[in-house]
C-alpha positions in Angstrom: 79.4 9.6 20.0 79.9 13.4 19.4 83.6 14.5 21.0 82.8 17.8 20.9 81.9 19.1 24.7 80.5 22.2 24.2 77.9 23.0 27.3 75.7 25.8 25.2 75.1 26.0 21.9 76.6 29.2 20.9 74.3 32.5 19.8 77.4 34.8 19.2 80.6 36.0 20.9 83.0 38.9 21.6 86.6 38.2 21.8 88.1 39.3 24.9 91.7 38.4 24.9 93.8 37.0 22.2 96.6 34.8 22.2 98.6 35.6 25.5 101.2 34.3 27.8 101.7 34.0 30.7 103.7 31.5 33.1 101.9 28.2 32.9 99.9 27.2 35.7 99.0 31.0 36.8 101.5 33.7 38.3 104.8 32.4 40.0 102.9 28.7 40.7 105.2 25.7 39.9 104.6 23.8 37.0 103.8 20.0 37.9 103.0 17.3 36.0 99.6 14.5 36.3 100.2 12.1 38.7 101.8 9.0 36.4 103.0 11.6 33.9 106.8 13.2 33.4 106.6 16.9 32.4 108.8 17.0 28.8 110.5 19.9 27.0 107.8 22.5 25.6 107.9 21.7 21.8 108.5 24.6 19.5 104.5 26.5 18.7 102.4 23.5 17.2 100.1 25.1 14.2 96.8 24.0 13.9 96.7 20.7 11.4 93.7 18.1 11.2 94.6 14.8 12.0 96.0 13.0 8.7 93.5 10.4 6.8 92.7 7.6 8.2 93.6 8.4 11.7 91.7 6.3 14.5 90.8 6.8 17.9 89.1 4.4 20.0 87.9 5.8 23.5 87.2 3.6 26.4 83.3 4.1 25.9 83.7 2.4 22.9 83.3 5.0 20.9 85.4 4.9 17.8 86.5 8.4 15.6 88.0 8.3 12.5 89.6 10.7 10.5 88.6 11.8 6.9 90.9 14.3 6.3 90.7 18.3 6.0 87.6 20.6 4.7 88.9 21.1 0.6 87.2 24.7 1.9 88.4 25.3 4.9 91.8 24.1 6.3 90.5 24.8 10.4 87.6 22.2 9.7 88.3 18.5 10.2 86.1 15.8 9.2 85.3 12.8 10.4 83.0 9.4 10.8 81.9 8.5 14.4 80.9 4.6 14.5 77.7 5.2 14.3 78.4 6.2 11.0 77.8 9.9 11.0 80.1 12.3 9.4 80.8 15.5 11.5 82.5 18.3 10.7 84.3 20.3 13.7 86.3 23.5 13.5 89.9 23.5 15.2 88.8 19.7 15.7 86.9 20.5 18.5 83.8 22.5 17.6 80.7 20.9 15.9 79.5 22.2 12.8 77.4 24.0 12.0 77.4 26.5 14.4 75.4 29.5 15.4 77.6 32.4 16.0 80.9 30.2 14.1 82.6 33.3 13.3 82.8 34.8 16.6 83.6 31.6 18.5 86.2 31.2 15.3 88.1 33.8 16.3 88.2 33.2 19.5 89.4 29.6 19.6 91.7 30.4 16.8 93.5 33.0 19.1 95.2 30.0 20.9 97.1 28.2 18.0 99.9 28.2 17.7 99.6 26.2 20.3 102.6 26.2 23.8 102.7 26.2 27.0 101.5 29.8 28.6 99.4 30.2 25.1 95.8 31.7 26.4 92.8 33.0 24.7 89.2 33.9 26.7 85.9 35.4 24.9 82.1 36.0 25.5 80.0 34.6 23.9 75.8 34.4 24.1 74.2 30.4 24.0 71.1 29.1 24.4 71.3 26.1 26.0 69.6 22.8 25.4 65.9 23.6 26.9 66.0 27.1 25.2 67.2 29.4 27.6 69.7 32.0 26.5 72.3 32.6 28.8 75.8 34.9 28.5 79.2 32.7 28.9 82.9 33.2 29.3 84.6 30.9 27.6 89.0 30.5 28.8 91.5 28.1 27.5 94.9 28.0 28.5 97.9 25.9 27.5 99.1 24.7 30.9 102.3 22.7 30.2 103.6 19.8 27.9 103.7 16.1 29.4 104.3 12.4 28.7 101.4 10.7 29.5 100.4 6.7 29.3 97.1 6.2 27.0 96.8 3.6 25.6 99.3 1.2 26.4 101.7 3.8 25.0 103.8 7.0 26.0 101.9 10.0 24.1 103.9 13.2 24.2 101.1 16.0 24.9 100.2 19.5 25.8 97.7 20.0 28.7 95.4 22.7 28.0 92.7 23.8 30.3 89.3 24.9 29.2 86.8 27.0 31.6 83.4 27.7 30.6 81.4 30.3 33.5 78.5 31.7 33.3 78.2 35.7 33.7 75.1 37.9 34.6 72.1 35.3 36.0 74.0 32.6 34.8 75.8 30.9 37.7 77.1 27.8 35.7 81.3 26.9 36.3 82.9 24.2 34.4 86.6 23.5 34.0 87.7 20.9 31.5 91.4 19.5 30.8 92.5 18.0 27.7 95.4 16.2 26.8 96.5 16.8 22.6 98.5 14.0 21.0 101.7 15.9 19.3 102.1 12.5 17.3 98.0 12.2 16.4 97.1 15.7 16.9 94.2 14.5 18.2 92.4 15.0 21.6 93.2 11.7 23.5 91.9 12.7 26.6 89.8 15.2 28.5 88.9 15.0 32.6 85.8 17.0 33.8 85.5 19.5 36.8 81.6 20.7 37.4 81.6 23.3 40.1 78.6 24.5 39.6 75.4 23.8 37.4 75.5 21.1 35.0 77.6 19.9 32.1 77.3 17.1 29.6 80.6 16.6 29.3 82.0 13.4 30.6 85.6 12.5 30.7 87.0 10.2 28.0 90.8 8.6 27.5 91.9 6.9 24.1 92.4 3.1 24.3 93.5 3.1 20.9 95.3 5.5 18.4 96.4 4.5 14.9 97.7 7.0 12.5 98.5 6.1 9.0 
């Protein structure tokens, strides 16, 4: 099963912002943590790496990921073998390639690593969606905060980053997404999903198993 959640497939993009801060959660609002999860010490900027070889992830849709190791081409491109057996290849471990307008939504998603709490990158981008229709997109992430979360039967030290996807012009479309990424792993081990307007095929997914070599 794909990981990836984009909602468009992705025609082209401007970069709007680049990496920013500001004061996690938005203005002068208190940082809290999940409900079951302690808030920990922001770790110094995390760098983008792809999960190590041989890295596992099992989801609780039985899903199962695991981890070839980096792109001998490109160092921002992960690859791995879903259970079905097909290899993927996905930019900044999120992004499924290939990809139509990859070096605009490159830039853009790049913008955010490092990766701490406060980090924030936001760009435009142009996608045609799944029945053909083009439509114009704002794509925002934002590094919320850094928690200690249960998955897995486990404490997982993680930053909690928040993605929003809205739709400009004719497009009415507003999705938020929130991801949890595994210091230890560095992989995505959990994402929860927010549709406030319009449709999304992202679903929420938690790990039930992580194994790193």
């Amino acid at each position: 099963m794909r990981r990836s959640s984009m909602l468009v497939l992705a025609a082209g993009a401007t970069l709007l912002a680049g990496c920013q801060t500001d004061t996690a959660g938005g203005g002068n609002a208190p940082v809290t943590a999940t409900a079951g999860a302690t808030l920990i010490a922001a770790p110094a900027p995390v760098a983008f790496q792809c999960p190590a070889a041989a890295t596992r992830v099992t989801y609780n849709d039985g899903a199962i990921t695991s981890y070839i190791g980096i792109d001998p081409a490109d160092a921002s491109v992960c690859r791995r073998t879903t259970s079905a057996g097909q290899q993927q290849r996905l930019m900044y471990n999120f992004w499924s390639l290939p990809l139509i307008g990859e070096p605009a939504v490159r830039s853009g998603t790049s913008a955010v690593w490092p990766m701490a709490p406060g980090g924030r990158t936001s760009f435009v981008f142009i996608g045609r969606s799944f029945d053909g229709n083009t439509f114009q997109y704002q794509e925002t992430w934002r590094v919320e905060r850094a928690e200690r979360i249960t998955v897995a039967g486990a404490p997982r030290d993680t930053l909690v980053v928040r993605r929003t996807q809205e739709g400009r012009l004719n497009n009415t479309s507003l999705v938020h997404e929130t991801y949890w990424y595994d210091l230890a792993s560095r992989t995505w081990i959990k994402r929860e999903v927010e549709t406030v307007r319009g449709q999304s095929i992202a679903r929420p997914f938690e790990a039930t198993r992580i194994e790193v070599p």
